[in-house]
N, C-alpha and C positions, 0 to 999 in steps of 0.2 A: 433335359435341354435347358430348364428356365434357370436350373443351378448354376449349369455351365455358361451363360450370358453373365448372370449376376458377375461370377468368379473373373468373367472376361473383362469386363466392365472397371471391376476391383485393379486389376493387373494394370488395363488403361491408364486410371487417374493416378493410379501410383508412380509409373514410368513418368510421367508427365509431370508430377509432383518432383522428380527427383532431377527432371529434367530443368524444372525451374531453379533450383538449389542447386544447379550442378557446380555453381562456382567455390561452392563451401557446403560443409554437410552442417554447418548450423548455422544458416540463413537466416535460421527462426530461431534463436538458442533459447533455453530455459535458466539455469542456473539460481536456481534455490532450492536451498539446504533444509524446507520447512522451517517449524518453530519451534524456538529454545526450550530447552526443560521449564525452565522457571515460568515461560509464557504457557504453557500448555499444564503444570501443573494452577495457575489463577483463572480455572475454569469458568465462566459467569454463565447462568442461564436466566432469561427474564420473561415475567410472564408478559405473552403476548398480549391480552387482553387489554392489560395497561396502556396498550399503545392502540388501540381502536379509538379512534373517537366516536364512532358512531357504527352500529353491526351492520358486519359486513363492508364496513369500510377500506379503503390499503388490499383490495384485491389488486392491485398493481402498483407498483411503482417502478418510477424511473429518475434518478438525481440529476439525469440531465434537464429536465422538464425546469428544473427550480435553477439551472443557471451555475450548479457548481461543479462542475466535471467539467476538464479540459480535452482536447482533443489527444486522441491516441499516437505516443512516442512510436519511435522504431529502432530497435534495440540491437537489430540485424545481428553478428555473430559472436557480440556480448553478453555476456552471462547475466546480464545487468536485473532481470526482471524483477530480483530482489527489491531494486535501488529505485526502477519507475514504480512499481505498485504501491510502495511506502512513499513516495514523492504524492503520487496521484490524491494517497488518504490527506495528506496534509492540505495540499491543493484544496478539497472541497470543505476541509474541516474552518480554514479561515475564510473561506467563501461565506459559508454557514454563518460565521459570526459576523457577518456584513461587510468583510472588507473585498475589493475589489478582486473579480476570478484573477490569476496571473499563474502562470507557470513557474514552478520551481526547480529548481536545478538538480537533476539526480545524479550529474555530475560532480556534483559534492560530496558525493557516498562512495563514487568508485575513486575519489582520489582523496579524501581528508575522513571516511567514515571509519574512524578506530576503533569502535569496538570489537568486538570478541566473535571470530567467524564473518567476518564481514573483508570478503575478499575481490572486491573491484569487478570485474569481467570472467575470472575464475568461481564469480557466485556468493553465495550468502547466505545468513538466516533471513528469514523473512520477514522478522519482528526488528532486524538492525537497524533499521531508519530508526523504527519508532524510538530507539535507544540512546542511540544517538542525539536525538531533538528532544531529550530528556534537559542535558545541559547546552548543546549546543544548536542555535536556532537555524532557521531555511533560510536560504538563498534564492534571490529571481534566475530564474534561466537567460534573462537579458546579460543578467553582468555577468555570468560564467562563463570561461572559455568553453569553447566550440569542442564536440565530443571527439575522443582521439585514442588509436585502438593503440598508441605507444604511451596515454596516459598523461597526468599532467603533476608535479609536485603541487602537495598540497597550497604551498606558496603562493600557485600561481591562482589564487583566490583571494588573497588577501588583502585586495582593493573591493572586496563584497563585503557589505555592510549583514549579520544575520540581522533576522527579522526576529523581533521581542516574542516567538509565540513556541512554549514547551510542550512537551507529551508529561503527560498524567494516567496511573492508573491504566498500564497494559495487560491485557486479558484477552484469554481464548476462548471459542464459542464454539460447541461440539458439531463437528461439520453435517451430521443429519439429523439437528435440531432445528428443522424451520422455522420454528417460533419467536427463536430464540438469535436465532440469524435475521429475522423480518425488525425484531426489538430492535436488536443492535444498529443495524442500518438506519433506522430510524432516529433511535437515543443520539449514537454519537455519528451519523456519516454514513458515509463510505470504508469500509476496511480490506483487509487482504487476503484473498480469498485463492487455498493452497490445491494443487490439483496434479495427482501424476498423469502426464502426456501416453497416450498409450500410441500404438503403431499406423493406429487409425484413424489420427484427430485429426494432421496436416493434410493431410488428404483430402476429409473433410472441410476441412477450411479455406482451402483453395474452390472447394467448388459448390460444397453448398451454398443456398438460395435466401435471400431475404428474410427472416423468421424464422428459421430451421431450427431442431433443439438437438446440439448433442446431446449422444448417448452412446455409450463405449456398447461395441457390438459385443464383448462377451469374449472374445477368441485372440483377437489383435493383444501384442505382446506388448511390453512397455520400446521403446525406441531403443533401438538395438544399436545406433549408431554415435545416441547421447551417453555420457556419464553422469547427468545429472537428470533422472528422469523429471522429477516436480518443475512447477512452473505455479510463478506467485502472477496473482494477476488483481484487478479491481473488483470488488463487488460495488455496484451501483444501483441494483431493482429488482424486480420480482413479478412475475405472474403468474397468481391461484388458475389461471384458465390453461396458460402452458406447461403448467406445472414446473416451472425452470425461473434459476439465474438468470439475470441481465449482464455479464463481464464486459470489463473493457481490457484489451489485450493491448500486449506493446508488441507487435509486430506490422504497424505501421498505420496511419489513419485513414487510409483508404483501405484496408483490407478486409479480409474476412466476408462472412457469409453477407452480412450487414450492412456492407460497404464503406462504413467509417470506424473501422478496427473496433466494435462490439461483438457480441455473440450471446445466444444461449444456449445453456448445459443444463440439463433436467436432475432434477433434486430427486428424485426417488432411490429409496435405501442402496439399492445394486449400484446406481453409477455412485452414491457420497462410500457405499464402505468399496468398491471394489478401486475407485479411483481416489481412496482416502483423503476424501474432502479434510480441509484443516481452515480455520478464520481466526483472525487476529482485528483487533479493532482498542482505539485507544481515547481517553479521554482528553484536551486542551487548554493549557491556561493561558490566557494571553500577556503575563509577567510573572514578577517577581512578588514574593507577596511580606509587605513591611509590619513588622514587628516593633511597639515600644510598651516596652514594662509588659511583656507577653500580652498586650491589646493588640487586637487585629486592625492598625488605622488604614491599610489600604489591601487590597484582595489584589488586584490587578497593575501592579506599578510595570509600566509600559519602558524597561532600561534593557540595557546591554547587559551582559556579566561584570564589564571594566567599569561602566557606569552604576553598577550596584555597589561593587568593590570603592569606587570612588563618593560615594555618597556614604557609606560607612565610616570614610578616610574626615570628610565634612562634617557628618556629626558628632565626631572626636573633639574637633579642631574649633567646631563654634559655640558647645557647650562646654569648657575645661572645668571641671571640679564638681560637674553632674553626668556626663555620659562617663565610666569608664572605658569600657570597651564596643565594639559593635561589629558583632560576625555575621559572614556570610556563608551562609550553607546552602546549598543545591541551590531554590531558586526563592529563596529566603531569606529575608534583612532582618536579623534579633540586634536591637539598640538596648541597650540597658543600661541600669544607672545605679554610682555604689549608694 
């Protein structure tokens, strides 16, 4: 009889789950592709230790506490979660370096982000922000048009000034390595943190209670209704007493068990290899870094690409008959002289 309640119970919350989403079967959509070969073969593990300061220290943490996590997007039946959860790392990584919290535009990914697998509302790798913001910088979500499921040309961005700040140094961190996941969050941020949706989550998540820790029941199928079962989301915390993930999701900032679109998912071996945990996380430069007679004179030159490209053009022009040339590669000024 207690079976059969449970079972009845299940059926309940599901109906009702679908009754909520009846307007669309992906309400909630996922749309990520996981991570690239190349990110997942620059595997990093760190030792944890290094990052105690004191034992027994960092039995919890929360990146909200310190003021750099923005409040959770909603991405409703855009495949976009790629495009927020790479936004979101960025978001708390220039927080980190002192500059003021602000929302970035992951609208710049579903309409100008050309890399490789990086396909707007139809989905993405997970690692394509960070590739992206290799060479080319973030956007405020103030100046970007307004989200739109017909899309926007790239074009219509082009009164957005990017913001001077590159990705460094992308790497993947083996998803049932907690140490090494506790390091990373620590070292660099926040990162992106890969999870397949099983039949059972939404469910969950509609109605679990304040604190609750997913956990895939074992049985529940991956989403029979999605084609892109994964689902990229935020890593932000941790706690040894929950044993579990702190995520921030983009299914909207009131939602979830949490009530401000967070959740936790429990780190034990069964939910990271059956729900094949995956984490990406990246390093930050905040410019371009100048080069004279292969001297390092400035680490941090705070320019544009046009503005780096133009200051090459100047030190041509105001030294004649000691600079010959002066190239610009990736986010590097070489001056030299014959």
């Amino acid at each position: 009889m207690e079976g059969f309640v449970k079972h009845l119970i299940y059926i309940v919350t599901t109906v009702a789950f679908l009754l909520a989403i009846s307007s669309t079967q992906k309400a909630h959509a996922q749309g990520s592709w996981g991570l690239s070969a190349e990110t997942l073969a620059n595997q990093r593990s760190f030792s944890w230790e290094d990052y105690q300061v004191l034992p027994g220290a960092f039995t919890t943490h929360d990146w909200r506490r310190h003021g750099v996590v923005t409040s959770s997007e909603y991405q409703g039946g855009c495949g976009a979660c790629w495009a927020i959860a790479g936004v979101g790392a960025m978001e708390a990584k220039l927080a980190l370096m002192g500059q003021e919290l602000k929302k970035l535009s992951w609208m710049q990914h579903i309409n100008c982000n050309n890399t490789e697998n990086a396909n707007g509302c139809n989905g993405g790798l997970s690692d394509s922000v960070f590739k992206y913001h290799v060479e080319h910088g973030p956007m405020t979500e103030e100046c970007a048009p307004e989200f739109t499921f017909g899309g926007w040309e790239c074009s219509a961005f082009d009164h957005c000034k990017e913001l001077t700040h590159y990705v460094t140094d992308i790497y993947s961190v083996e998803g049932n390595d907690i140490g090494s996941l506790k390091a990373s969050l620590l070292r660099d941020g926040p990162g992106v943190f890969v999870y397949i949706v099983k039949d059972d989550f939404k469910p969950w998540w509609l109605g679990a209670g304040p604190g609750a820790i997913y956990s895939w029941d074992g049985v529940s199928p991956n989403l029979p209704s999605e084609t892109i079962p994964r689902h990229d989301i935020l890593l932000i915390g941790w706690s040894d007493y929950k044993q579990a993930w702190l995520l921030k999701n983009s299914w909207g900032k009131d939602a979830g068990p949490n009530g401000d679109g967070t959740f936790w998912m429990s780190w034990n071996a069964f939910n990271a290899g059956s729900l094949n945990y995956l984490y990406s996380n990246y390093s930050i430069s905040a410019g371009y870094q100048l080069f004279v007679e292969n001297e390092l004179v400035v680490q941090n030159l705070l320019v544009s690409q046009s503005e780096a490209e133009e200051a090459c053009t100047q030190a041509v022009m105001n030294y004649p008959g000691q600079f010959v040339q002066c190239l610009h590669q990736g986010k590097t000024i070489y001056i030299q002289s014959n």
